[in-house]
N, CA, C and O atoms as a GROMACS GRO file, in nm:
protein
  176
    1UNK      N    1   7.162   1.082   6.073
    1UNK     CA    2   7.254   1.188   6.044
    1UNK      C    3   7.218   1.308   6.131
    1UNK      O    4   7.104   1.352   6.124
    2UNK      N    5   7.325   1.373   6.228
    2UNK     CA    6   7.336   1.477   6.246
    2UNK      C    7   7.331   1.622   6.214
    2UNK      O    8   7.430   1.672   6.267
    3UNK      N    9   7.250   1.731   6.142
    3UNK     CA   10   7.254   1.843   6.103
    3UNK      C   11   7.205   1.946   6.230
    3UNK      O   12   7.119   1.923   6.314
    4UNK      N   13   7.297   2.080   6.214
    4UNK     CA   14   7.287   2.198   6.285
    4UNK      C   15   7.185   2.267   6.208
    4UNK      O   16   7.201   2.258   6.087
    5UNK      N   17   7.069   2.344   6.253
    5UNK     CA   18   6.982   2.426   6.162
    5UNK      C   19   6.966   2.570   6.199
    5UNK      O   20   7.043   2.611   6.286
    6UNK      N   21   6.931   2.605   6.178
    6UNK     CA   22   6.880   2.772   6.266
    6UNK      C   23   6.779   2.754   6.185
    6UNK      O   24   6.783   2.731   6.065
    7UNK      N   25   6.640   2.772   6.291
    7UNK     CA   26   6.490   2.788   6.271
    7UNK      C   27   6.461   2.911   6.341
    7UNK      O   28   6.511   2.966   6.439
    8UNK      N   29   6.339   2.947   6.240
    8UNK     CA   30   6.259   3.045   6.320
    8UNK      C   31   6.163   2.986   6.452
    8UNK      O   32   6.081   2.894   6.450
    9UNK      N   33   6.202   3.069   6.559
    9UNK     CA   34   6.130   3.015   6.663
    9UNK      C   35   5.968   3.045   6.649
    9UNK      O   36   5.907   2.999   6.746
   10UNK      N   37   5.914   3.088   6.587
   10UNK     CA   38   5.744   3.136   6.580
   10UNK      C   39   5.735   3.011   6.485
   10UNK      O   40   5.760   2.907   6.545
   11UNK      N   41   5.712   2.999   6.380
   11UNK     CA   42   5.763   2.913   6.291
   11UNK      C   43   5.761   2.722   6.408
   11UNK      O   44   5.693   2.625   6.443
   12UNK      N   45   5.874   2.780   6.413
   12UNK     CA   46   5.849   2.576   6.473
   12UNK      C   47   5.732   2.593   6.626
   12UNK      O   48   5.666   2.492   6.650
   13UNK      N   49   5.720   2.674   6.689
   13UNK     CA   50   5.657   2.668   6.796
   13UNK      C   51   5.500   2.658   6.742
   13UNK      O   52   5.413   2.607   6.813
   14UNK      N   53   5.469   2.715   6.598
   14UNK     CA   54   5.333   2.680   6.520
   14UNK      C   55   5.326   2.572   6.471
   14UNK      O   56   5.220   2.511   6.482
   15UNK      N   57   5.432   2.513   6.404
   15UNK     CA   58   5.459   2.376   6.393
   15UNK      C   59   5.423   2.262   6.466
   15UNK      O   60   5.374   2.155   6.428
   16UNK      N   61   5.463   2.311   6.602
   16UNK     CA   62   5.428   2.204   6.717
   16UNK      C   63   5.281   2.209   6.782
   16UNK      O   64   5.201   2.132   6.835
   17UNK      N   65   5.287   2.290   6.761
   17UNK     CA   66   5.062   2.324   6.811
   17UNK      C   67   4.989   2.285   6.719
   17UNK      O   68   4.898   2.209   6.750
   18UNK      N   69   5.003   2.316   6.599
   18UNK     CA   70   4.924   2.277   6.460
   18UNK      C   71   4.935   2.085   6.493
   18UNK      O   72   4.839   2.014   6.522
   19UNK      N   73   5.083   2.038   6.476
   19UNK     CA   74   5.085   1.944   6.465
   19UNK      C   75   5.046   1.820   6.583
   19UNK      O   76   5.008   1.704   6.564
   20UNK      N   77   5.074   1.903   6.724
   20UNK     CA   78   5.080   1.835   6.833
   20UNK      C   79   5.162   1.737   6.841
   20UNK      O   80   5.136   1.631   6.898
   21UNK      N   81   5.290   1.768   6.774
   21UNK     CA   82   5.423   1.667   6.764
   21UNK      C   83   5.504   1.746   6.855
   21UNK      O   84   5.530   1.862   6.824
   22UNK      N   85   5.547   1.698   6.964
   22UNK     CA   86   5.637   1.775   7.066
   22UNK      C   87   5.813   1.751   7.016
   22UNK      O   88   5.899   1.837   7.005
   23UNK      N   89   5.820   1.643   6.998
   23UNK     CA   90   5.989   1.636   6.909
   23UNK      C   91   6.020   1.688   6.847
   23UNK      O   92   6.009   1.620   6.746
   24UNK      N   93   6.062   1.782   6.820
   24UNK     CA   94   6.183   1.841   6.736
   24UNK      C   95   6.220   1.722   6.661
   24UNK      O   96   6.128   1.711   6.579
   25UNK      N   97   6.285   1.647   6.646
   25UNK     CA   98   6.309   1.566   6.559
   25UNK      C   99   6.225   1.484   6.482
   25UNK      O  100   6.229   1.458   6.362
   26UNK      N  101   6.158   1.453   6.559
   26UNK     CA  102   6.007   1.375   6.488
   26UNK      C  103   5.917   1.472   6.405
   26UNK      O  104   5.854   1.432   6.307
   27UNK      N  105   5.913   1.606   6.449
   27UNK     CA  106   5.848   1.702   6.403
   27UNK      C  107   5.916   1.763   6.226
   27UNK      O  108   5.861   1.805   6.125
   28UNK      N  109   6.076   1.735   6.271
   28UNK     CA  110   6.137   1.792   6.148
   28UNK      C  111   6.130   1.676   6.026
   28UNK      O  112   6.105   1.689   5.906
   29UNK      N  113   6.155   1.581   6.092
   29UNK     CA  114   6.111   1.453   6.005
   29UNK      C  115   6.034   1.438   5.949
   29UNK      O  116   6.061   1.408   5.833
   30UNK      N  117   5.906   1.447   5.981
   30UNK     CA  118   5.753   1.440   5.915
   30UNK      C  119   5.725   1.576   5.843
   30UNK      O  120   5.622   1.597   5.778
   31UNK      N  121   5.848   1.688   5.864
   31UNK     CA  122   5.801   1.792   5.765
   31UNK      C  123   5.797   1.793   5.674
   31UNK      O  124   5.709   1.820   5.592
   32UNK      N  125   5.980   1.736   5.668
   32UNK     CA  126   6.062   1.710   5.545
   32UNK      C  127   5.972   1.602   5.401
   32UNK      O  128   5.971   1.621   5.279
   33UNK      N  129   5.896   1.477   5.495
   33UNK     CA  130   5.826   1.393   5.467
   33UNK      C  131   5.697   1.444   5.370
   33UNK      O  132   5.662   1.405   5.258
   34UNK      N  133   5.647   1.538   5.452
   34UNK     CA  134   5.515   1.630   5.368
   34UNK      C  135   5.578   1.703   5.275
   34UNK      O  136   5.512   1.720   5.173
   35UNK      N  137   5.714   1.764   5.279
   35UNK     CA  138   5.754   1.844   5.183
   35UNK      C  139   5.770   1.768   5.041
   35UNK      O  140   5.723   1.799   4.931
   36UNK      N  141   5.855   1.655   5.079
   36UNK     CA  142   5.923   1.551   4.945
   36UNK      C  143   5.754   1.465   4.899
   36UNK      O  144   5.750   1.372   4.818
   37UNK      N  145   5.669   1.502   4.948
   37UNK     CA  146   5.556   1.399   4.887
   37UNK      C  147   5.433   1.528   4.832
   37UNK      O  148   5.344   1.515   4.748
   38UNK      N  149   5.470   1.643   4.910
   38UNK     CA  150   5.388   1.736   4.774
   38UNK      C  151   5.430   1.765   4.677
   38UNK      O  152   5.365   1.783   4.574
   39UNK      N  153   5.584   1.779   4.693
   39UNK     CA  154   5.648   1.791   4.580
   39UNK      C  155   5.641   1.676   4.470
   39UNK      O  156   5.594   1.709   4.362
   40UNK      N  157   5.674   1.577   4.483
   40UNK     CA  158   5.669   1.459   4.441
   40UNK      C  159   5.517   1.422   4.394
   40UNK      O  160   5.492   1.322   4.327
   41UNK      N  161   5.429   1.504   4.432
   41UNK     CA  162   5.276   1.457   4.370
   41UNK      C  163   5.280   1.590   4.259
   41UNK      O  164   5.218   1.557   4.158
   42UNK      N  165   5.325   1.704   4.251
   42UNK     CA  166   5.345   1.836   4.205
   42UNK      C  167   5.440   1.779   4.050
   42UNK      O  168   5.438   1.817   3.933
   43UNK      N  169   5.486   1.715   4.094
   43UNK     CA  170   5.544   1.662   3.964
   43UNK      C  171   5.506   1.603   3.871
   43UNK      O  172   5.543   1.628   3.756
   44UNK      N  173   5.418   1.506   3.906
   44UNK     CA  174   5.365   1.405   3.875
   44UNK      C  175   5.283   1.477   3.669
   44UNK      O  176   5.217   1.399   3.598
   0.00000   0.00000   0.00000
């Protein structure tokens, strides 16, 4: 699926150094991924 976002550029450019994930897409993917599985342990 296709989505338009507006990001903060400081923000994803820390994203990508922290992570050393250069994709944008791969990068937003695996965020989303950490997000739904802390949450998901936060529940628990």
């Amino acid at each position: 699926m296709r989505t338009t976002v507006t990001l903060d550029d400081d923000l994803l450019r820390q994203a990508e150094q922290l992570s050393g994930i250069p994709e944008r897409s791969r990068l937003l993917r695996e965020a989303l991924q950490a997000l739904v599985a802390r949450e998901s342990a936060r529940r628990l």
